[in-house]
RODOGU-381895 format. One record per residue (C-alpha): residue number from 1; residue in one letter; z, y, x. Coordinates in Angstrom, 3 decimals. Each point is the difference from the previous one (the first is absolute). Layout:
BEGIN
k,r,Z,Y,X
NUM,A,Z,Y,X
...
% end
This chain:
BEGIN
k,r,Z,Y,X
1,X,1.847,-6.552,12.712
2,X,1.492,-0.333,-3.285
3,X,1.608,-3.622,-1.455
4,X,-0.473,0.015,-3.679
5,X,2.026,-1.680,-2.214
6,X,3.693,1.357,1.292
7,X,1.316,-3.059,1.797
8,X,3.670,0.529,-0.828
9,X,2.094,0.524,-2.962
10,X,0.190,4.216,0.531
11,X,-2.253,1.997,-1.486
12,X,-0.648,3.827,0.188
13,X,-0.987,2.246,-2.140
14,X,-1.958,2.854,0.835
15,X,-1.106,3.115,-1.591
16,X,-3.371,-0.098,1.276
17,X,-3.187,-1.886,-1.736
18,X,0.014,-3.510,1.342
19,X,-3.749,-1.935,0.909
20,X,-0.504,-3.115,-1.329
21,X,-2.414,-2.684,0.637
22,X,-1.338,-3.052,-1.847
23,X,-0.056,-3.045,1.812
24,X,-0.156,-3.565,-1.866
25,X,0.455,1.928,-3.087
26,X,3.453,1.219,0.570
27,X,0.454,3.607,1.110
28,X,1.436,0.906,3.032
29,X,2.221,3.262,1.192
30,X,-1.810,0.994,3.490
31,X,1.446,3.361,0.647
32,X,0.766,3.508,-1.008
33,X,-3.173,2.198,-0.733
34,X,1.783,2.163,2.345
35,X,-1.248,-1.841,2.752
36,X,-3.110,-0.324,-1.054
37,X,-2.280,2.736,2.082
38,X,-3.524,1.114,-1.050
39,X,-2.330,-1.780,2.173
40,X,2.535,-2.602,1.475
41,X,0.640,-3.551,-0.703
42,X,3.450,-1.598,-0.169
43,X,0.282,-4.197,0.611
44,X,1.889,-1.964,-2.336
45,X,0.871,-3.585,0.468
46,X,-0.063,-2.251,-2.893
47,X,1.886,-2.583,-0.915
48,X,-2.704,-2.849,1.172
49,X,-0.134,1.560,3.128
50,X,-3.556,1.737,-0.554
51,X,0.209,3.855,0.691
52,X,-1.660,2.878,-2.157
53,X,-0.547,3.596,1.071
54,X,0.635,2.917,-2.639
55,X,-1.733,2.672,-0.212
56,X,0.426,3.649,-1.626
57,X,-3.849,1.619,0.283
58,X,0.061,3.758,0.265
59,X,-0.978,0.020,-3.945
60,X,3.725,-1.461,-0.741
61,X,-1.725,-3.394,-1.395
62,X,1.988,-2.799,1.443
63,X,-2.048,-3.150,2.019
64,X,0.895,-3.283,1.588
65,X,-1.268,-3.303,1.730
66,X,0.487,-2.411,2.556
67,X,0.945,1.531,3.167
68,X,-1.588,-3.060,2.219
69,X,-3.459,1.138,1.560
70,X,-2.053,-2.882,-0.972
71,X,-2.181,0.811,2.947
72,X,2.832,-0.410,2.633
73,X,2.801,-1.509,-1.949
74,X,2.489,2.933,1.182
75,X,1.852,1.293,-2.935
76,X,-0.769,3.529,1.022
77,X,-1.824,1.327,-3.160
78,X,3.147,2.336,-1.152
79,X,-0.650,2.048,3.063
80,X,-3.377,0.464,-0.444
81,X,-2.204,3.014,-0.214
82,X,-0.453,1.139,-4.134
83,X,-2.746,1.772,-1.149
84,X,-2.933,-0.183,-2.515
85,X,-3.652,-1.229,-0.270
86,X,-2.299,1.030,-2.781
87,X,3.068,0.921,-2.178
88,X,1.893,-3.228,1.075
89,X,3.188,0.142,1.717
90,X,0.358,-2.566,2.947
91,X,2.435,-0.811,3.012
92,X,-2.076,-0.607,3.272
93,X,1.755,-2.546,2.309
94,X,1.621,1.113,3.050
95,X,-1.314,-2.398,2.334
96,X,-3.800,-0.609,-0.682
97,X,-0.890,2.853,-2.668
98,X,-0.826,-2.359,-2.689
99,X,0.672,1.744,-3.614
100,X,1.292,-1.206,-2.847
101,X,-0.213,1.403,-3.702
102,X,3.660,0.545,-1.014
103,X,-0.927,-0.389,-3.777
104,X,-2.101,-3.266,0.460
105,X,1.062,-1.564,3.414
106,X,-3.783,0.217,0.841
107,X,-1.075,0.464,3.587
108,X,-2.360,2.822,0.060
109,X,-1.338,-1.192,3.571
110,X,-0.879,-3.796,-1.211
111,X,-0.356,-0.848,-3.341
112,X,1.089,-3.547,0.821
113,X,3.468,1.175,0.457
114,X,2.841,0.816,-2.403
115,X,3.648,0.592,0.377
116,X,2.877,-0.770,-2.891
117,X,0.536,2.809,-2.156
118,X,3.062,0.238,-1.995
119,X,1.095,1.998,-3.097
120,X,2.797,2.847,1.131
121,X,1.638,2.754,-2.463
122,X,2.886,2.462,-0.081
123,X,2.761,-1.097,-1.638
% end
């Protein structure tokens, strides 16, 4: 899991693109894109304690949102199953199946349920 913001006074630079997400209007460095495989979500913990999984679809377009299952309250979403639906990509929970749109936070299994999305961009 990655902390975002750097808790100390070092910082380090790298050469590599750097992910960012928005969260309470400020933007926030999660990792390198490096790290960031097709397919595969990465958990980052934010500074109110919530947690968001990133993900990098196999198109290159960036995604994230809350990483809690709403339908087991595990935060497990970042190592879900990706894939898409009727041209929509989605992450499919680990533990009970359920997917979730990763543009809209939409459950695709029960329209009464919707997960946080959050803006995310290369920097």
């Amino acid at each position: 899991m990655t902390l975002a913001p750097e808790t100390t006074d070092v910082t380090v630079r790298t050469t590599d693109p750097t992910v960012e997400l928005r969260c309470d209007g400020d933007w926030l460095t999660v990792c390198d894109l490096a790290r960031l495989v097709p397919g595969r979500g990465v958990a980052a913990l934010l500074p109110d304690g919530r947690q968001a999984a990133v993900f990098l679809d196999r198109s290159g377009r960036l995604h994230a949102v809350d990483n809690r299952d709403p339908f087991t309250g595990a935060a497990v979403l970042s190592r879900g199953l990706t894939g898409t639906h009727q041209g929509r990509p989605f992450v499919a929970s680990p533990l009970l199946k359920q997917r979730f749109c990763l543009e809209s936070g939409q459950c695709l299994d029960d329209a009464s349920v919707r997960v946080a999305t959050y803006e995310v961009r290369i920097r």
